[in-house]
N, CA, C and O atoms as CSV, one atom per row, in Angstrom:
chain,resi,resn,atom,element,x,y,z
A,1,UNK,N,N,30.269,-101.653,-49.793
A,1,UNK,CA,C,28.976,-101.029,-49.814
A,1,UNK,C,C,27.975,-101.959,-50.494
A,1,UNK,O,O,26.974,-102.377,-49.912
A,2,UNK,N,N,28.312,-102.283,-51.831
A,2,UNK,CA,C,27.367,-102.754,-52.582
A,2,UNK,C,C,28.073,-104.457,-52.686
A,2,UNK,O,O,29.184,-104.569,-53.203
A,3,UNK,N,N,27.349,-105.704,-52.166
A,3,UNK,CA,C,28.153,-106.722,-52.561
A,3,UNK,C,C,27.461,-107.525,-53.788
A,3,UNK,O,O,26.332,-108.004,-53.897
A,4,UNK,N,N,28.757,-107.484,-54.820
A,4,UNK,CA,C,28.158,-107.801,-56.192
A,4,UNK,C,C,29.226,-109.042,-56.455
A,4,UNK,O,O,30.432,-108.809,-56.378
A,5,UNK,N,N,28.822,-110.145,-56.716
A,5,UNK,CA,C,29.485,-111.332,-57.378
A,5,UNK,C,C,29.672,-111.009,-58.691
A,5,UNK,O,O,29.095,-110.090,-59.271
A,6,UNK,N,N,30.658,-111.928,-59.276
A,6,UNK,CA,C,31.504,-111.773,-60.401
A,6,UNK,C,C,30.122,-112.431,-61.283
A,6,UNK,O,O,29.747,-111.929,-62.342
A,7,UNK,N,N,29.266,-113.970,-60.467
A,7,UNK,CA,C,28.530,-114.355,-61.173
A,7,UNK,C,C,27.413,-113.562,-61.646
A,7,UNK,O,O,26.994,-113.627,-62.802
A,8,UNK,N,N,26.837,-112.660,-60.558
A,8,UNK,CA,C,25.898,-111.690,-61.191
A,8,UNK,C,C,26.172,-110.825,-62.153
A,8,UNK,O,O,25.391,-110.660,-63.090
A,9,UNK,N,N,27.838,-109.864,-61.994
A,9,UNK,CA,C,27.861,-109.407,-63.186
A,9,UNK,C,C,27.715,-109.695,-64.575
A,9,UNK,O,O,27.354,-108.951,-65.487
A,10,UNK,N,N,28.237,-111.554,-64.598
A,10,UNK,CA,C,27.923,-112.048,-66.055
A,10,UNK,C,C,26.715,-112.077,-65.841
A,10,UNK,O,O,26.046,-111.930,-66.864
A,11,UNK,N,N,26.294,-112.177,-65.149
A,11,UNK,CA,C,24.209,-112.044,-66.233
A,11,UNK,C,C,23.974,-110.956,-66.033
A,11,UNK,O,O,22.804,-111.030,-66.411
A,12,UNK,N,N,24.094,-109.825,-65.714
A,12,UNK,CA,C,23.623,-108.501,-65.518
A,12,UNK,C,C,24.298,-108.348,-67.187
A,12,UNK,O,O,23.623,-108.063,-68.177
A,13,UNK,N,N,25.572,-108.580,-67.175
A,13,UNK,CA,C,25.780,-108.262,-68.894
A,13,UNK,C,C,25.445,-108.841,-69.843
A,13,UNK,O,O,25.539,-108.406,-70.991
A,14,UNK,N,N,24.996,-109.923,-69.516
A,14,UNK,CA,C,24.603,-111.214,-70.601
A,14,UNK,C,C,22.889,-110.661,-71.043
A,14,UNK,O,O,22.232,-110.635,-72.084
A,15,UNK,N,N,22.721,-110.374,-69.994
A,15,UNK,CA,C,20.975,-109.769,-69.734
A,15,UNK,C,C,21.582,-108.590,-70.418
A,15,UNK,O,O,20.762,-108.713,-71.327
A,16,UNK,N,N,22.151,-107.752,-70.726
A,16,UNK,CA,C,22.635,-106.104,-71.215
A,16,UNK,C,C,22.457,-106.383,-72.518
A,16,UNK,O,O,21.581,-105.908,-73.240
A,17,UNK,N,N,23.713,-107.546,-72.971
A,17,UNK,CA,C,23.327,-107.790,-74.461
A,17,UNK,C,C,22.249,-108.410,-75.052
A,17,UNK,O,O,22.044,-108.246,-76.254
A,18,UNK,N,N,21.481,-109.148,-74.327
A,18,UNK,CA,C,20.251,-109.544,-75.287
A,18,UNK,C,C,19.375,-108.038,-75.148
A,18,UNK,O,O,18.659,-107.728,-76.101
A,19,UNK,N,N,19.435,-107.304,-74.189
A,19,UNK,CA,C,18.088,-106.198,-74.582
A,19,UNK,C,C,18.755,-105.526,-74.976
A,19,UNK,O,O,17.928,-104.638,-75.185
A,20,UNK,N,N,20.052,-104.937,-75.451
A,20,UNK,CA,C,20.315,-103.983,-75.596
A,20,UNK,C,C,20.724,-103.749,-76.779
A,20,UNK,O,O,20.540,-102.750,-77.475
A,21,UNK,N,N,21.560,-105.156,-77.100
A,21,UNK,CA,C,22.534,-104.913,-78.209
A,21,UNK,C,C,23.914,-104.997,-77.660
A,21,UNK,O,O,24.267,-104.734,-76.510
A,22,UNK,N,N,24.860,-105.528,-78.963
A,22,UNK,CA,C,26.184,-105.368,-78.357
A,22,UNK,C,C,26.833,-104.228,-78.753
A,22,UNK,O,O,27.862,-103.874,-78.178
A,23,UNK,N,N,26.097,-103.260,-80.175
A,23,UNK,CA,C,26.425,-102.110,-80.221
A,23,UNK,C,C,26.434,-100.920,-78.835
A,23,UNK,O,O,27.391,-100.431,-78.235
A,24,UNK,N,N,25.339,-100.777,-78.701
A,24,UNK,CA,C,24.545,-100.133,-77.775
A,24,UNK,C,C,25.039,-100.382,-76.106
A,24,UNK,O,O,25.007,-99.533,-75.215
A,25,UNK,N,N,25.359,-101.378,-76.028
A,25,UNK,CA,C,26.016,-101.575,-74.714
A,25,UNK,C,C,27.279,-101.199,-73.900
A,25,UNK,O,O,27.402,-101.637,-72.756
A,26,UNK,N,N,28.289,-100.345,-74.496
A,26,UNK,CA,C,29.119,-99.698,-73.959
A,26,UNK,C,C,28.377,-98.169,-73.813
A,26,UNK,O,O,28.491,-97.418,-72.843
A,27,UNK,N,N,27.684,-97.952,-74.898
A,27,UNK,CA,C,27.220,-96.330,-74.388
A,27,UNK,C,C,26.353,-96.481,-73.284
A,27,UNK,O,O,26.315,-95.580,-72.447
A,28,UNK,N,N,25.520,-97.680,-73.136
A,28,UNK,CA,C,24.923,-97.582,-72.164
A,28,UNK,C,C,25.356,-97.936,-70.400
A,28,UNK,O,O,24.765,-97.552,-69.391
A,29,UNK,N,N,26.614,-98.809,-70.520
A,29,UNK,CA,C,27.263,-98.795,-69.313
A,29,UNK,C,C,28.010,-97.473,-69.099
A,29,UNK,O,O,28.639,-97.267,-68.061
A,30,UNK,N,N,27.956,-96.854,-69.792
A,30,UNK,CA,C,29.328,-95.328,-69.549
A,30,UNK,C,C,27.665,-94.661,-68.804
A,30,UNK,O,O,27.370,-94.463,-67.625
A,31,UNK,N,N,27.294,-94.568,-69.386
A,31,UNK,CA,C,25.356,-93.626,-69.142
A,31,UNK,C,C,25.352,-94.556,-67.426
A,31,UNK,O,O,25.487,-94.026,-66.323
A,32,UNK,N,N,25.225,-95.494,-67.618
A,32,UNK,CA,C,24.951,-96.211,-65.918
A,32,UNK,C,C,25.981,-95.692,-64.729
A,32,UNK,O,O,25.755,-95.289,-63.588
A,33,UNK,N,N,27.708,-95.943,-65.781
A,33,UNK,CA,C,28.262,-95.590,-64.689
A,33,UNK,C,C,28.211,-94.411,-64.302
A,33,UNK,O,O,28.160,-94.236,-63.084
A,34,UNK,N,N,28.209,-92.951,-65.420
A,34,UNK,CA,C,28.308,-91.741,-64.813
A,34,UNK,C,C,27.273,-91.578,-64.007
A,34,UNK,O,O,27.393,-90.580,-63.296
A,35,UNK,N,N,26.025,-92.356,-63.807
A,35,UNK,CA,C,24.894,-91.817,-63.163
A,35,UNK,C,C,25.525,-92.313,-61.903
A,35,UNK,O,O,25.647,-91.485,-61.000
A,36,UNK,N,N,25.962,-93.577,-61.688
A,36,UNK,CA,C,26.162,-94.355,-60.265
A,36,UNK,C,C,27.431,-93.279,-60.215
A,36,UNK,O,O,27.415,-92.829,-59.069
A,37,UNK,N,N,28.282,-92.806,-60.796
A,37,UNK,CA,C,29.252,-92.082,-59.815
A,37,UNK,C,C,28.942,-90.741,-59.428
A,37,UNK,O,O,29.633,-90.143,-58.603
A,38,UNK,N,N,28.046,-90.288,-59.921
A,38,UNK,CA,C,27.497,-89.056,-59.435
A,38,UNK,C,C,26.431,-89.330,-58.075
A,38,UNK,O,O,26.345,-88.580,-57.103
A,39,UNK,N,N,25.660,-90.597,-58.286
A,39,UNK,CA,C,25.216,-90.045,-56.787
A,39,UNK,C,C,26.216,-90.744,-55.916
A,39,UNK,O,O,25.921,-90.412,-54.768
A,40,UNK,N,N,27.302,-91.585,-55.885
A,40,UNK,CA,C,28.624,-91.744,-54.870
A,40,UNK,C,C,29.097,-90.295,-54.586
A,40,UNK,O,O,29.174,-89.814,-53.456
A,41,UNK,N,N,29.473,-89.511,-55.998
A,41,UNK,CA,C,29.536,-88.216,-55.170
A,41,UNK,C,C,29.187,-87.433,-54.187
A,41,UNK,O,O,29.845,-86.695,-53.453
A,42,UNK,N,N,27.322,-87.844,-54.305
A,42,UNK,CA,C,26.788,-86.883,-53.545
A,42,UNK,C,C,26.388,-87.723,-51.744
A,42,UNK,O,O,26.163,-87.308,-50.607
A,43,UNK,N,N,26.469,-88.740,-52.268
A,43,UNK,CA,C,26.310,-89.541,-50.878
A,43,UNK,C,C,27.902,-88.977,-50.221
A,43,UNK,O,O,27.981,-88.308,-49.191
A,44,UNK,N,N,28.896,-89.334,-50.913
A,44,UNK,CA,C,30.420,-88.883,-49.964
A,44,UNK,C,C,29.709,-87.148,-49.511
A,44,UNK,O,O,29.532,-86.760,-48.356
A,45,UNK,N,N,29.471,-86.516,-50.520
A,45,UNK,CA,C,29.501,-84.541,-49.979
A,45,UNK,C,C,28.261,-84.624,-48.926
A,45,UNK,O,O,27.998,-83.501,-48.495
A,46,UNK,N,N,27.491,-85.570,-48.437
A,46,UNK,CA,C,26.086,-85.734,-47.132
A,46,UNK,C,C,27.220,-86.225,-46.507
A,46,UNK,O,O,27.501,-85.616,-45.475
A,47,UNK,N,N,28.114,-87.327,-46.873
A,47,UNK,CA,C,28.780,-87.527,-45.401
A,47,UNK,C,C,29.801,-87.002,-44.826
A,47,UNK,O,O,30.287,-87.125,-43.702
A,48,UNK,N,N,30.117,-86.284,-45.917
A,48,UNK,CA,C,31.827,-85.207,-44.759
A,48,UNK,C,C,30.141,-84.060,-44.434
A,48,UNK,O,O,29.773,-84.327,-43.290
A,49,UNK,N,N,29.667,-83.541,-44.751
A,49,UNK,CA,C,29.036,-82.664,-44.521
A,49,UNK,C,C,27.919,-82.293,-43.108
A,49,UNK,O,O,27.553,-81.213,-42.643
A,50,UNK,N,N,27.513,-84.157,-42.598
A,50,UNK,CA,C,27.416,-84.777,-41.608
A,50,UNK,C,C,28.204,-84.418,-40.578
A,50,UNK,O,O,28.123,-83.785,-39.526
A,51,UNK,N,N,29.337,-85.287,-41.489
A,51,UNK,CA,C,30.350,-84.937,-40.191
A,51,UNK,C,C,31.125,-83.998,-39.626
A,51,UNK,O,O,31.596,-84.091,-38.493
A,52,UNK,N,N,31.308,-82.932,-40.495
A,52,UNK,CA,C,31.542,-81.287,-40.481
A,52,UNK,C,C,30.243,-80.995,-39.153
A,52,UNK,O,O,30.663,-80.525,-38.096
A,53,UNK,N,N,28.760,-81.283,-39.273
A,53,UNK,CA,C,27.961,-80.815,-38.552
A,53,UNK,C,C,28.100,-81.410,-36.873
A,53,UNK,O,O,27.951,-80.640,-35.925
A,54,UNK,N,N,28.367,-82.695,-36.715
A,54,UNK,CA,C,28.530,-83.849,-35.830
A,54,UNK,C,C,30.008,-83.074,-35.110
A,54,UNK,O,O,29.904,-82.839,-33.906
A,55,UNK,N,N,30.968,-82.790,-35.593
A,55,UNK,CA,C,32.216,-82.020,-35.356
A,55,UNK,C,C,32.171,-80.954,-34.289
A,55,UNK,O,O,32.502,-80.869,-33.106
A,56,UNK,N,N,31.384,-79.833,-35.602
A,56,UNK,CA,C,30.962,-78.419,-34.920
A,56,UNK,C,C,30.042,-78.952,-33.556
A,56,UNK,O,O,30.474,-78.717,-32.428
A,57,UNK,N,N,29.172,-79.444,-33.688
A,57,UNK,CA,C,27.944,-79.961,-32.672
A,57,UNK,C,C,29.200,-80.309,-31.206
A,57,UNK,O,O,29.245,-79.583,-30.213
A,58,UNK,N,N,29.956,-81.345,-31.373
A,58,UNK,CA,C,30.433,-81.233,-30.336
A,58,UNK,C,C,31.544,-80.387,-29.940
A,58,UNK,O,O,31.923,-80.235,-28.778
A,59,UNK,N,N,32.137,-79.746,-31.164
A,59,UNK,CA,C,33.128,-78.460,-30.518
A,59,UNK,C,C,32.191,-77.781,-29.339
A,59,UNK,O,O,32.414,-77.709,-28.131
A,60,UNK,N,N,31.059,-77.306,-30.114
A,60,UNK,CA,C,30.492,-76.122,-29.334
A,60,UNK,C,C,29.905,-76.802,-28.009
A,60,UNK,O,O,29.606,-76.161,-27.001
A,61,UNK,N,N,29.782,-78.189,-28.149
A,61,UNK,CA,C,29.103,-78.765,-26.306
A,61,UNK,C,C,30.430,-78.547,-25.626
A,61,UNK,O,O,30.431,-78.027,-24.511
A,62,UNK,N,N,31.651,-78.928,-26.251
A,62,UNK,CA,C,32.881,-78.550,-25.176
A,62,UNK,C,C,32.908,-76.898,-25.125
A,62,UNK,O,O,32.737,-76.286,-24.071
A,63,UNK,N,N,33.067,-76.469,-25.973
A,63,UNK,CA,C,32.962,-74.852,-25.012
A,63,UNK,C,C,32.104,-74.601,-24.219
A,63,UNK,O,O,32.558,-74.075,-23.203
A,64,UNK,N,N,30.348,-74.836,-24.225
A,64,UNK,CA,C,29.529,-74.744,-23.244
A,64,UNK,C,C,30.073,-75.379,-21.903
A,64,UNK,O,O,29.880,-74.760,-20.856
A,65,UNK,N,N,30.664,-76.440,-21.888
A,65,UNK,CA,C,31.153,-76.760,-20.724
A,65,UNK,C,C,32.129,-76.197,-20.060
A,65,UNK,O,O,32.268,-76.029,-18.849
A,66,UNK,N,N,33.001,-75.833,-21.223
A,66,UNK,CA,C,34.432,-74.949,-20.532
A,66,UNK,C,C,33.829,-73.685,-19.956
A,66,UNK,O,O,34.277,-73.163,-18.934
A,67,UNK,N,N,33.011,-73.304,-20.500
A,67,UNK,CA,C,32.165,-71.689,-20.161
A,67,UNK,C,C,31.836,-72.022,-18.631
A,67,UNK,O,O,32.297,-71.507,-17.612
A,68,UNK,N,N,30.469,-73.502,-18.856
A,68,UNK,CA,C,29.788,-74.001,-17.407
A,68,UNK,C,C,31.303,-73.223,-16.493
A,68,UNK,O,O,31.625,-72.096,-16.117
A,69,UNK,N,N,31.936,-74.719,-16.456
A,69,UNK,CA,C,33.352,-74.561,-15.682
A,69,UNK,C,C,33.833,-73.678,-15.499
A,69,UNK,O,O,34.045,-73.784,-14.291
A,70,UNK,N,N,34.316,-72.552,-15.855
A,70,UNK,CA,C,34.875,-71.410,-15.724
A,70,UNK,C,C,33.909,-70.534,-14.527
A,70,UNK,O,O,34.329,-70.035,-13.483
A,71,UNK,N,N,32.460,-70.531,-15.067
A,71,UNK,CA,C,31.816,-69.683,-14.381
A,71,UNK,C,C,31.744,-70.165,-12.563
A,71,UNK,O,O,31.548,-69.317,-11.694
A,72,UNK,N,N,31.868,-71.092,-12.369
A,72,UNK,CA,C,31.648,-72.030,-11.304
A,72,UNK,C,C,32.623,-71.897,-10.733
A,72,UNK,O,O,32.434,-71.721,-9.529
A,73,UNK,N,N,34.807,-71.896,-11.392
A,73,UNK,CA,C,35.544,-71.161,-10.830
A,73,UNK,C,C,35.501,-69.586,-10.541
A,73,UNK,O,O,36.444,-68.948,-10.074
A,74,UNK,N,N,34.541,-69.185,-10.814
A,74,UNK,CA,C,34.623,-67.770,-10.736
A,74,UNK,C,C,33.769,-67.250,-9.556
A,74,UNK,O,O,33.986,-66.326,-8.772
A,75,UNK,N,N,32.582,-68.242,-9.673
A,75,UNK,CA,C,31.892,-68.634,-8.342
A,75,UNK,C,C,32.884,-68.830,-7.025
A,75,UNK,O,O,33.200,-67.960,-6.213
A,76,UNK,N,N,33.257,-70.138,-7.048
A,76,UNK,CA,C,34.165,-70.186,-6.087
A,76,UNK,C,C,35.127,-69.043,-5.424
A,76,UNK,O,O,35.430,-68.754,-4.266
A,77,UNK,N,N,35.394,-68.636,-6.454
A,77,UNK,CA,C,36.462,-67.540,-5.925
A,77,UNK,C,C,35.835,-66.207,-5.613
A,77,UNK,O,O,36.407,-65.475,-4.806
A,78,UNK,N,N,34.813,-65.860,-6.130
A,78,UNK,CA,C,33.688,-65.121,-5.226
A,78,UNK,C,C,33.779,-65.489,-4.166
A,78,UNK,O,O,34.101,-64.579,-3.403
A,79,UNK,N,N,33.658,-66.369,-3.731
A,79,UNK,CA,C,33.263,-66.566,-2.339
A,79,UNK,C,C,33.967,-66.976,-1.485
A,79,UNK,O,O,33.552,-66.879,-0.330
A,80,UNK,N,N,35.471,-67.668,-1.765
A,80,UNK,CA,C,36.129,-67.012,-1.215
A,80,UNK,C,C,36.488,-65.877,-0.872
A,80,UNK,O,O,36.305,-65.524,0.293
A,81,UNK,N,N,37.011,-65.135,-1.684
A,81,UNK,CA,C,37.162,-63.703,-1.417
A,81,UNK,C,C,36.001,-63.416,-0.542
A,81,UNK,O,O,36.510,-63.533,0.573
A,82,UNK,N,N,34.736,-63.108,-0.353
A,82,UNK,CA,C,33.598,-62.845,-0.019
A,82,UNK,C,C,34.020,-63.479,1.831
A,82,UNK,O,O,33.557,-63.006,2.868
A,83,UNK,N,N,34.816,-64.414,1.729
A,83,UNK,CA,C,34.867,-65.391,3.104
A,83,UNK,C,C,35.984,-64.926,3.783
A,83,UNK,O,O,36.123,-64.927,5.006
A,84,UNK,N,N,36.785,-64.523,2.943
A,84,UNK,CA,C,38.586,-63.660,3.600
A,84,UNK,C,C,38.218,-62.307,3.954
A,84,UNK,O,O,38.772,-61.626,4.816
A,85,UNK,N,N,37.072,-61.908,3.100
A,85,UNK,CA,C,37.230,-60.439,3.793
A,85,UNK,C,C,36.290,-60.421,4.861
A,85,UNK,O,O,36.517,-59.548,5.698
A,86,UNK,N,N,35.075,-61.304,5.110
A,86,UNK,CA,C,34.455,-61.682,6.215
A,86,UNK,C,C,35.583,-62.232,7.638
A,86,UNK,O,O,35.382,-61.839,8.787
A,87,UNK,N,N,36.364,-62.871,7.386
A,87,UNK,CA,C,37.214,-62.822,8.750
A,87,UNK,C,C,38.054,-61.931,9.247
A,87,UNK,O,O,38.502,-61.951,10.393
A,88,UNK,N,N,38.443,-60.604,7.857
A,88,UNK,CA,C,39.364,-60.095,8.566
A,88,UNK,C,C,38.401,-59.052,9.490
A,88,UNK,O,O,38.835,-58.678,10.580
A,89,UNK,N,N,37.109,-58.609,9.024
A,89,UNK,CA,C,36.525,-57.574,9.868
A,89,UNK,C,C,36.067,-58.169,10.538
A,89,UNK,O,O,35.427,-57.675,11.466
């Protein structure tokens, strides 16, 4: 998802400890990470949730079709029937 080099992380931390402190800098990566894993959370619960919708969406185009289809055999056989009893009288 995210492509991060090993080299950027040393200056992203090197940059952490001069503004931050080296006290201060583990509370503040725990504070970064819980924020970054909470919205991973919520990006994963948009994408099963997507795809739950994308799922249903095409279940229900295949039943509309099985329905189409069905009705069209039912057609047919209307009219047959409709055509057998026309020859016997």
């Amino acid at each position: 998802m995210l492509d991060i080099s090993w080299g950027e992380i040393a200056v992203l931390t090197s940059a952490g400890l001069l503004l931050i402190g080296r006290k201060d800098l583990p509370i503040a990566s725990h504070a970064v990470g819980q924020q970054l894993g909470r919205i991973v959370g919520l990006l994963q619960g948009a994408r099963l949730r997507a795809d739950r919708f994308a799922t249903d969406h095409q279940l229900k185009q295949l039943q509309n079709e099985f329905r189409s289809g069905l009705r069209e055999l039912d057609a047919v056989k209307a009219e047959l029937a409709g055509s057998m009893m026309g020859n016997r009288g």
